[in-house]
C-alpha positions in Angstrom: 22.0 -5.1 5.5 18.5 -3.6 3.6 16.3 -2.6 6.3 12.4 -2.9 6.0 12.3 0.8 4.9 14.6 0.0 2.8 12.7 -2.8 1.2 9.6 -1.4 1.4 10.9 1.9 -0.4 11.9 -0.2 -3.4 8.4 -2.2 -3.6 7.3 1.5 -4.6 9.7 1.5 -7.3 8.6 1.2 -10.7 8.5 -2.6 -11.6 9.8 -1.9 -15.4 13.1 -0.6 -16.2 13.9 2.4 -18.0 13.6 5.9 -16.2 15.6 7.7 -13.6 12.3 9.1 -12.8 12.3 6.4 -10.2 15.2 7.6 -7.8 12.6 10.7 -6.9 9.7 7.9 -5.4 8.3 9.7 -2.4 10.1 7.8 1.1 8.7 5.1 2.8 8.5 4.4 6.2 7.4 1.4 8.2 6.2 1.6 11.7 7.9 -1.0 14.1 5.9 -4.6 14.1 4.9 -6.2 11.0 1.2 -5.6 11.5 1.6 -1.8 11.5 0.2 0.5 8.8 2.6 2.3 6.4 3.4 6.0 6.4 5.2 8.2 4.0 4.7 11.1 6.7 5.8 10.3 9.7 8.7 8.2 11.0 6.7 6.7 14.3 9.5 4.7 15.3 10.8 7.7 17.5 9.1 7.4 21.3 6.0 9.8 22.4 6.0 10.4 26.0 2.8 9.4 27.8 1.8 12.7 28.8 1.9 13.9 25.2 -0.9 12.1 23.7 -3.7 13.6 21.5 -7.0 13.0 23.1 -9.9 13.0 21.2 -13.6 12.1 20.8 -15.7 10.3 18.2 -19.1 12.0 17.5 -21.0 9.9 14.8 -20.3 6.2 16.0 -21.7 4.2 12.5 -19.8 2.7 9.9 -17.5 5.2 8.7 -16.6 6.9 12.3 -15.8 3.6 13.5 -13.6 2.7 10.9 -12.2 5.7 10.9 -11.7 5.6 15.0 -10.0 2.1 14.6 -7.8 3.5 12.0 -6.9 7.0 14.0 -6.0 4.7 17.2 -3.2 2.9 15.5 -1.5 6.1 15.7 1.2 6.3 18.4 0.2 9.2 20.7 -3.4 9.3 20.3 -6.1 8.2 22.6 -9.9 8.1 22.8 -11.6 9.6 25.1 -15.4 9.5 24.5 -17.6 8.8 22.0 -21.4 10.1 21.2 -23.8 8.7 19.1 -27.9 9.2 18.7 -28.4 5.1 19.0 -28.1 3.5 22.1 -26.3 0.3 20.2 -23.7 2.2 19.0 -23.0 3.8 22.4 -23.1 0.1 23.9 -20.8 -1.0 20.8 -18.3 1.9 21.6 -17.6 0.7 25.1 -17.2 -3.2 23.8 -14.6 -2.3 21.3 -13.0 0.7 23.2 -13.1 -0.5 26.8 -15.6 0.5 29.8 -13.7 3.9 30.8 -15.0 4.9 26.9 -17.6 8.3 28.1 -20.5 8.1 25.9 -23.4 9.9 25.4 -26.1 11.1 22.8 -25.9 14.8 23.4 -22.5 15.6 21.5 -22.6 18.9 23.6 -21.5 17.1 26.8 -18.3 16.2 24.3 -17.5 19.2 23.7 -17.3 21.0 27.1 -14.9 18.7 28.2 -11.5 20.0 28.1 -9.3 17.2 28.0 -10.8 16.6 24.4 -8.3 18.2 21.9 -9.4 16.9 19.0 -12.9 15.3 17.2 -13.7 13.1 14.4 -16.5 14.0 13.2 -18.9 11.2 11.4 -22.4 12.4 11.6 -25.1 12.1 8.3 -23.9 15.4 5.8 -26.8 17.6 7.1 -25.1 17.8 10.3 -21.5 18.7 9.1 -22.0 22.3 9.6 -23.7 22.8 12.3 -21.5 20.9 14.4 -18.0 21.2 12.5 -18.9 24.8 13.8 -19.9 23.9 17.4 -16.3 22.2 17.7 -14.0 24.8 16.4 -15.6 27.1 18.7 -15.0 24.9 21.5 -11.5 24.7 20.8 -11.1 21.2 19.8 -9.0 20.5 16.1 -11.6 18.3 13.8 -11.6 16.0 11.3 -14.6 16.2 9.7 -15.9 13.4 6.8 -16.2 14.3 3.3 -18.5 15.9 2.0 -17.6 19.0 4.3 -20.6 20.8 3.9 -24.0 19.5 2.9 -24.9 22.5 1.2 -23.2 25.2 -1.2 -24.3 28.2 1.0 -22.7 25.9 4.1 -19.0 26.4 2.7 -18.2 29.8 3.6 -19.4 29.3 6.9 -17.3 26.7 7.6 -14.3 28.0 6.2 -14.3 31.0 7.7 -15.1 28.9 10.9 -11.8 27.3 10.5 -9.9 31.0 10.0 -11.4 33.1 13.1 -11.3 30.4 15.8 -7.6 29.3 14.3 -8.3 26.1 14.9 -6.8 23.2 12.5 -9.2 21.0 10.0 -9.0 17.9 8.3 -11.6 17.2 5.8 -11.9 13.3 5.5 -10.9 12.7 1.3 -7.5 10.1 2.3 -6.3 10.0 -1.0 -4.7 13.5 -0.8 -2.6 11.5 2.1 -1.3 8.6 -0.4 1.9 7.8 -1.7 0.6 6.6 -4.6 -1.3 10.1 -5.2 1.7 12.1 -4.5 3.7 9.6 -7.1 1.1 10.7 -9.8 1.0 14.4 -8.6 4.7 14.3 -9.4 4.9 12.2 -12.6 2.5 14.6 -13.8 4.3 17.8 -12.8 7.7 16.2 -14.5 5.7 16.2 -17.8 5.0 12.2 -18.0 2.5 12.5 -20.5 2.7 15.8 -21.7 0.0 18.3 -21.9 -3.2 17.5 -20.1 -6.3 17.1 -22.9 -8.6 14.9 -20.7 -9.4 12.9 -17.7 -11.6 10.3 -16.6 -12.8 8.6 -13.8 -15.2 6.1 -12.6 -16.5 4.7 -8.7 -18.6 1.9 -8.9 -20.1 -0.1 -6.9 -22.5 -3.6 -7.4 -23.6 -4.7 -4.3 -26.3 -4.2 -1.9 -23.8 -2.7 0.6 -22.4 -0.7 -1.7 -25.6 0.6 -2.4 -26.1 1.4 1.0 -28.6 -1.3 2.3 -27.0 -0.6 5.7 -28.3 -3.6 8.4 -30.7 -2.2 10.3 -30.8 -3.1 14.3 -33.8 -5.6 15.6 -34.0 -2.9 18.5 -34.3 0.5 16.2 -37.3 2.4 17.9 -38.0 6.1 19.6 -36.8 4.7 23.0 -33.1 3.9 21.8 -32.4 6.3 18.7 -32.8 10.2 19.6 -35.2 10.8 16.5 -35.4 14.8 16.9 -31.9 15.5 17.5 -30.9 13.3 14.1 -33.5 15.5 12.5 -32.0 19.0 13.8 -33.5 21.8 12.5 -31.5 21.0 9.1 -33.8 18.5 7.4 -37.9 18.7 7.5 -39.7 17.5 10.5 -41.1 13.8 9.8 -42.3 10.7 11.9 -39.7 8.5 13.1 -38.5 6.2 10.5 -35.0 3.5 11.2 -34.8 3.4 6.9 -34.1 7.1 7.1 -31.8 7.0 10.5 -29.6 3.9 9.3 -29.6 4.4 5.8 -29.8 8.3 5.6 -27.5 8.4 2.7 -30.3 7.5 0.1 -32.1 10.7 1.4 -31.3 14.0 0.1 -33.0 15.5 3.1 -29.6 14.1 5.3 -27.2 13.0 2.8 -26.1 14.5 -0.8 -26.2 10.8 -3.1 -23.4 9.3 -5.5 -21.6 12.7 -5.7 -21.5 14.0 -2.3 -20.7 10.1 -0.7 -18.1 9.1 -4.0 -17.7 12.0 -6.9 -16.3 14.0 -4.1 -13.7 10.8 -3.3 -12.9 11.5 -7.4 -12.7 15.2 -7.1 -10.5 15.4 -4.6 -7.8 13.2 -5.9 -8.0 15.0 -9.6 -7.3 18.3 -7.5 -4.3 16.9 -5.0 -2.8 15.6 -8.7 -3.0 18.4 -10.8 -3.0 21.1 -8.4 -6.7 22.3 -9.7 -9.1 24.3 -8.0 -11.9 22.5 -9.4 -14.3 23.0 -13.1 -15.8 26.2 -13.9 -19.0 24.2 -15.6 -21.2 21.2 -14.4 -23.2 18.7 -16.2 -24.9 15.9 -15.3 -27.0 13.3 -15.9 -28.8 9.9 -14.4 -30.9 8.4 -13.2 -33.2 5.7 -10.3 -32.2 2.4 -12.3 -32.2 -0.5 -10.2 -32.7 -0.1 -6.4 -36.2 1.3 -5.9 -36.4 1.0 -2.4 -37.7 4.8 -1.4 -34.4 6.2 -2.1 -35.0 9.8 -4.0 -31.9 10.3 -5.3 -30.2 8.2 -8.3 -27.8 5.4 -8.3 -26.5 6.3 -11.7 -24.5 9.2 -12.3 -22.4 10.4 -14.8 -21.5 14.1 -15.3 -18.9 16.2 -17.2 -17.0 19.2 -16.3 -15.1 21.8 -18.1 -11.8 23.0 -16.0 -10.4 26.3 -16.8 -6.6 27.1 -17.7 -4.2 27.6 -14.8 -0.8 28.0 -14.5 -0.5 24.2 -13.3 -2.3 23.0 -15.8 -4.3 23.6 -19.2 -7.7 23.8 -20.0 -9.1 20.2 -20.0 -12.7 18.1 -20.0 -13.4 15.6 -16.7 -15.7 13.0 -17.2 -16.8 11.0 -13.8 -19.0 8.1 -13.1 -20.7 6.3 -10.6 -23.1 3.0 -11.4 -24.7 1.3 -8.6 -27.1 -0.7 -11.1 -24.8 -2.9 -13.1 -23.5 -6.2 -11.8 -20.1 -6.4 -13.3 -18.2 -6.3 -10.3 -17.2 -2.1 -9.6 -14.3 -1.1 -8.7 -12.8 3.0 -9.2 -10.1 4.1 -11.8 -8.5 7.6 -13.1 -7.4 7.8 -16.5 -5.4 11.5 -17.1 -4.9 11.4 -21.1 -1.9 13.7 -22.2 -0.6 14.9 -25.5 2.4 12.0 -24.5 0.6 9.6 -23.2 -1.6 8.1 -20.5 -1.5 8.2 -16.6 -3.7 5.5 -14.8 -4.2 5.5 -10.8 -5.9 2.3 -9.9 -6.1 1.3 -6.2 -2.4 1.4 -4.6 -0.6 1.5 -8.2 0.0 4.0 -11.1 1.1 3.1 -14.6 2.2 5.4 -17.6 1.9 4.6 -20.8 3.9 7.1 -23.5 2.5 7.0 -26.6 2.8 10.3 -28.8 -0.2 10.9 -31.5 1.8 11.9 -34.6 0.2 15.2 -36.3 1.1 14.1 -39.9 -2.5 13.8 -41.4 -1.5 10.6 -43.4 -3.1 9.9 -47.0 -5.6 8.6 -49.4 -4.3 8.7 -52.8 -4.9 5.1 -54.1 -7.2 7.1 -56.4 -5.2 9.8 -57.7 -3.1 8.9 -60.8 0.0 7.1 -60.6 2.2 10.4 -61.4 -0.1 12.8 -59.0 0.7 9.9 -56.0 4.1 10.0 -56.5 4.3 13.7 -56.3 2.0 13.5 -53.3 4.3 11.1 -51.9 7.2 13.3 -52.0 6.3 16.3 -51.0 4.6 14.9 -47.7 7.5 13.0 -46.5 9.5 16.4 -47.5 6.7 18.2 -44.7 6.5 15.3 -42.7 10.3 13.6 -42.5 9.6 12.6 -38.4 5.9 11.0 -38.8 7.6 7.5 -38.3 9.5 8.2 -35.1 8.0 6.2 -32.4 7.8 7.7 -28.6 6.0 4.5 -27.4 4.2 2.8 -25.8 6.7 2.6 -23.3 5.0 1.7 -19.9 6.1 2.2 -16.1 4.1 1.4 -13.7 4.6 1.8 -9.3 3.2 0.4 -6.3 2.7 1.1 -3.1 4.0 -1.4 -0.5 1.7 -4.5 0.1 -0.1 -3.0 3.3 0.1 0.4 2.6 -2.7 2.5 4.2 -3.6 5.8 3.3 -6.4 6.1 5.3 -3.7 5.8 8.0 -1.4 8.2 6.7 -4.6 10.8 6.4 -5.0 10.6 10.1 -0.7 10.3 10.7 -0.9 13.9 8.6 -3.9 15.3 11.2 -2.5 14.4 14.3 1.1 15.6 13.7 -0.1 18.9 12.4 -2.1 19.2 15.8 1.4 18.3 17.9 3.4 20.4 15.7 0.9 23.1 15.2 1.6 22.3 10.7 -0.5 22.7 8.1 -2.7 19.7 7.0 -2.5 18.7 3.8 -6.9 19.4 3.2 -8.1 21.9 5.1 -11.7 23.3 4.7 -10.8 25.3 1.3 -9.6 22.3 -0.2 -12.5 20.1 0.9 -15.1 22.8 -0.1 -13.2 22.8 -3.7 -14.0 19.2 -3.9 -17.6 19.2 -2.3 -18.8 21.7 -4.2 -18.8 20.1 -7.5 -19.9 17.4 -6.2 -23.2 19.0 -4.8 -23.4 20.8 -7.5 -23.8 17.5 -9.5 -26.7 17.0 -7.9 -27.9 20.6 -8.6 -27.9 20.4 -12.6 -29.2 16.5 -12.0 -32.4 17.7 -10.4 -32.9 20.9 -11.9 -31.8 19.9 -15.3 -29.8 22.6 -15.7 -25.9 23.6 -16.6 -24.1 24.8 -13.2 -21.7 27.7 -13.9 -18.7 27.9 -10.9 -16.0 30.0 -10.1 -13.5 27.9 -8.7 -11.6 30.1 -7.5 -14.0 32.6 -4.8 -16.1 29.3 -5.0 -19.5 31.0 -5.9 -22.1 30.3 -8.3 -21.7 32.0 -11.4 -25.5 33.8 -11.7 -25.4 33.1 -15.4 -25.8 29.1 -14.8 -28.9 28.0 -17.0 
C-alpha cells in the first residue's frame, strides 16, 4: 500500500513526462496528522522524550515574530518559554495565545539571564539586530535572527565574528534556502537544465496597503504602554515619541532598511542557495516615493541591477530585481534564471523549465541579391550551417511541492535539529550577510546616486565605488 510519504513524494514529481531527472526529487516527509506542516528535513514521526525539548524565547512579539513563534511551536520538541516585547499589548497578546505560565517582559535582558532559555527568535525592527543578536550569543542561547541580519554594512563583521568566538549556532531568517522547491532548482540547475547561466530576473511585489506596511496601529499606543527609549536605543536618533514610527518602523530608514532590506534580501537569498553565488560585485539602483506619501522616507519602487562575477559554480551573469508597491495589478514574486538552453522559473511552491536552444546560424537577407548570387548564398550557408533546423525545444517540466508544504516550517525544522544535534544550519551569519548586504547596499547607490562596488567574497566595499 502507498503511504502518505509516499504520495506526497510523487505530488513533487514533475507533472509532464519525459526526464529521468525526476527519480533525483529531494524526499518528502509528512509529519503524523493531516494538519501537520511538511518537511523534507526531518522525519518527526520518531518520539522526543519530554525532557529533551528546545526551550526558547521570543524577543520582538509583532507580526513577523509571532508568525514565526506559531510556526517554530509546531515543531515536536520545542517549547516556549517567555516572550519580551516594548508594547504592553503584545506582552498581554503573548500570554492569550501562549497560555498564562508564558514570562514576559519589556527588558529582553531579563530573557537572557535565564538559563533554561536555549535558544531565541529574534524579531525586533533591523536597527536592533545587532546589538542584541550579539547580546544573545554571548549569553549562550542559539538564535534565529530575522532577515536582514544586520542593519548596516559595518554591522556584518561584527556579527559574524559574534557567531565564530562564542561558538554558538545562527539561523538568519531567509526560509527559502529551507524549501524543497529551492533545493529542486538548486539541483536542476547544477545538472545543466538550461545550460549556461546568461541572466536572471526577479520581481516582489506587492499592491496593498498591508503590503505596503500600513501596519494597524493600537487605540492604546502612548509613552505609558510602549517603552519609547528603549525602541530608540542608542542606534537611531533621539526623537519625541511617535506610534507611526514604533508600529510601522519599516517605512523609516532610521529603524528599518526599505524594499531591499524587508524583500530584495528575500530575492537574494534564494538566487545564492540556487546557484551557489556569493552575491554581485556591482550595484545599481534606481526608484523612487510613487504612491504612498504618508511620511515614509524611503521609496516604494525599486528596481536595481547587479553584475555577478565568474565562479567556479557558475559564469559571469546580470541580475535584475524588482519591487513595486505603487501599481495595482495584483503583486505577487517570481525568478526567471535564462540559460543558453533554456529557462528556469520558481514561482511560489512550483518550478518549471522550459528548453529552448537559440540557434547561432545568423540566418539571411538575400531577397535582394540576384537570383544566381542567392543561390550560391544558399549553398554555402547550409554547407556552414547543416544543424540550424534541429529543434531542442520547448520542451517543458515543471514540479510542485505537496499541497501544504511549508518552508517556513522546514526553516525552523533545520534550526532546531542543528541545535539537538549540534549540525550546521543551512544559513548562518556569512550567508545572511551575503544576502543583506546587497540589499543595503541597494539602498546606498539609491540615496547617494552612486554605483556600489562589492567584493563578495571578504564582503567589503570596494573603495573605487563611484
Amino acid at each position: 500500500m502507498e503511504t502518505h510519504s509516499e504520495n506526497s513524494r510523487r505530488n513533487f514529481i514533475k507533472k509532464v513526462a519525459g526526464t529521468a531527472l525526476a527519480a533525483s526529487v529531494t524526499p518528502v516527509m509528512l509529519l503524523a496528522g493531516e494538519n501537520k506542516p511538511v518537511s523534507q528535513i526531518i522525519d518527526y514521526q520518531k518520539k522526543i522524550a519530554a525532557n529533551d525539548n528546545i526551550q526558547f524565547a521570543l524577543i520582538g512579539g509583532g507580526i513577523q515574530g509571532t508568525s514565526d513563534t506559531m510556526t517554530a511551536m509546531t515543531v515536536p520538541g520545542v517549547k516556549l518559554m517567555a516572550v519580551a516585547d516594548l508594547y504592553d499589548g503584545r506582552l498581554i497578546r503573548a500570554k492569550e495565545l501562549y497560555g498564562n505560565d508564558i514570562f514576559t517582559t519589556r527588558d529582553y535582558r531579563e530573557i537572557l539571564a535565564r538559563q533554561d532559555i536555549d535558544a531565541v527568535i529574534l524579531a525586533v525592527p533591523d536597527h536592533l539586530h545587532s546589538e542584541i543578536g550579539i547580546e544573545v550569543l554571548k549569553a549562550g542561547k542559539a538564535l534565529y535572527c530575522e532577515k536582514p541580519v544586520v542593519h548596516k554594512i559595518d554591522q556584518g563583521h561584527d556579527m559574524i565574528r559574534a557567531e565564530r568566538e562564542t561558538k554558538q549556532l545562527v539561523q538568519v531568517g531567509s526560509q527559502r534556502v529551507s524549501s524543497i522547491v529551492y533545493a529542486k532548482a538548486r539541483e536542476l540547475f547544477q545538472a545543466g537544465a538550461i545550460g549556461e547561466l546568461n541572466f536572471v530576473e526577479a520581481y516582489y511585489d506587492r499592491q496593498s496597503a498591508q503590503g505596503a506596511w500600513q501596519y494597524s496601529l493600537p487605540p492604546d499606543a502612548s509613552e505609558k504602554t510602549i517603552d519609547w527609549n528603549r525602541f530608540l536605543s542608542d542606534k537611531a536618533p533621539k526623537v519625541d515619541f511617535d506610534p507611526i514610527r514604533f508600529f510601522r518602523w519599516r517605512n523609516y530608514r532610521d529603524y528599518g532598511t526599505g524594499v531591499a532590506g524587508d524583500l530584495f534580501v528575500h530575492l537574494f537569498s534564494g538566487i545564492h542557495f540556487i546557484l551557489d553565488s556569493n552575491g554581485p560585485n556591482r550595484i545599481l539602483t534606481s526608484g523612487g516615493l510613487r504612491y504612498w506619501n504618508d511620511g515614509r522616507d524611503v521609496p516604494d519602487i525599486m528596481v536595481g541591477i547587479y553584475d555577478y562575477p565568474k565562479t567556479p559554480a557558475h559564469p559571469e551573469f546580470t541580475l535584475t530585481l524588482r519591487v513595486n508597491f505603487a501599481d495595482g495589478s495584483g503583486g505577487g514574486q517570481q525568478f526567471r534564471f535564462i540559460g543558453s538552453e533554456g529557462q528556469m522559473v520558481v514561482s511560489g511552491n512550483t518550478v518549471s523549465i522550459k528548453k529552448k536552444k537559440m540557434s547561432l546560424a545568423p540566418g539571411y537577407t538575400i531577397n535582394t541579391f540576384p537570383k544566381a548570387l542567392q543561390e550560391q548564398f544558399l549553398k554555402e550557408y547550409n554547407s556552414k550551417y547543416p544543424e540550424r533546423f534541429e529543434v531542442l525545444g520547448p520542451q517543458e517540466e515543471e514540479y510542485s511541492a505537496p499541497k501544504g508544504y511549508s518552508q517556513n516550517y522546514d526553516h525552523f525544522v533545520n534550526f532546531f535539529d542543528a541545535i539537538r544535534n549540534k549540525t550546521k544550519v543551512v544559513e548562518d551569519t556569512t550567508f545572511g550577510f551575503r544576502a543583506a548586504a546587497p540589499a543595503l547596499l541597494s539602498n546606498t547607490s539609491y540615496f547617494e546616486k552612486k554605483i556600489v562596488n562589492w567584493n563578495p567574497k571578504t564582503m567589503v566595499i570596494d573603495k573605487a565605488s563611484r
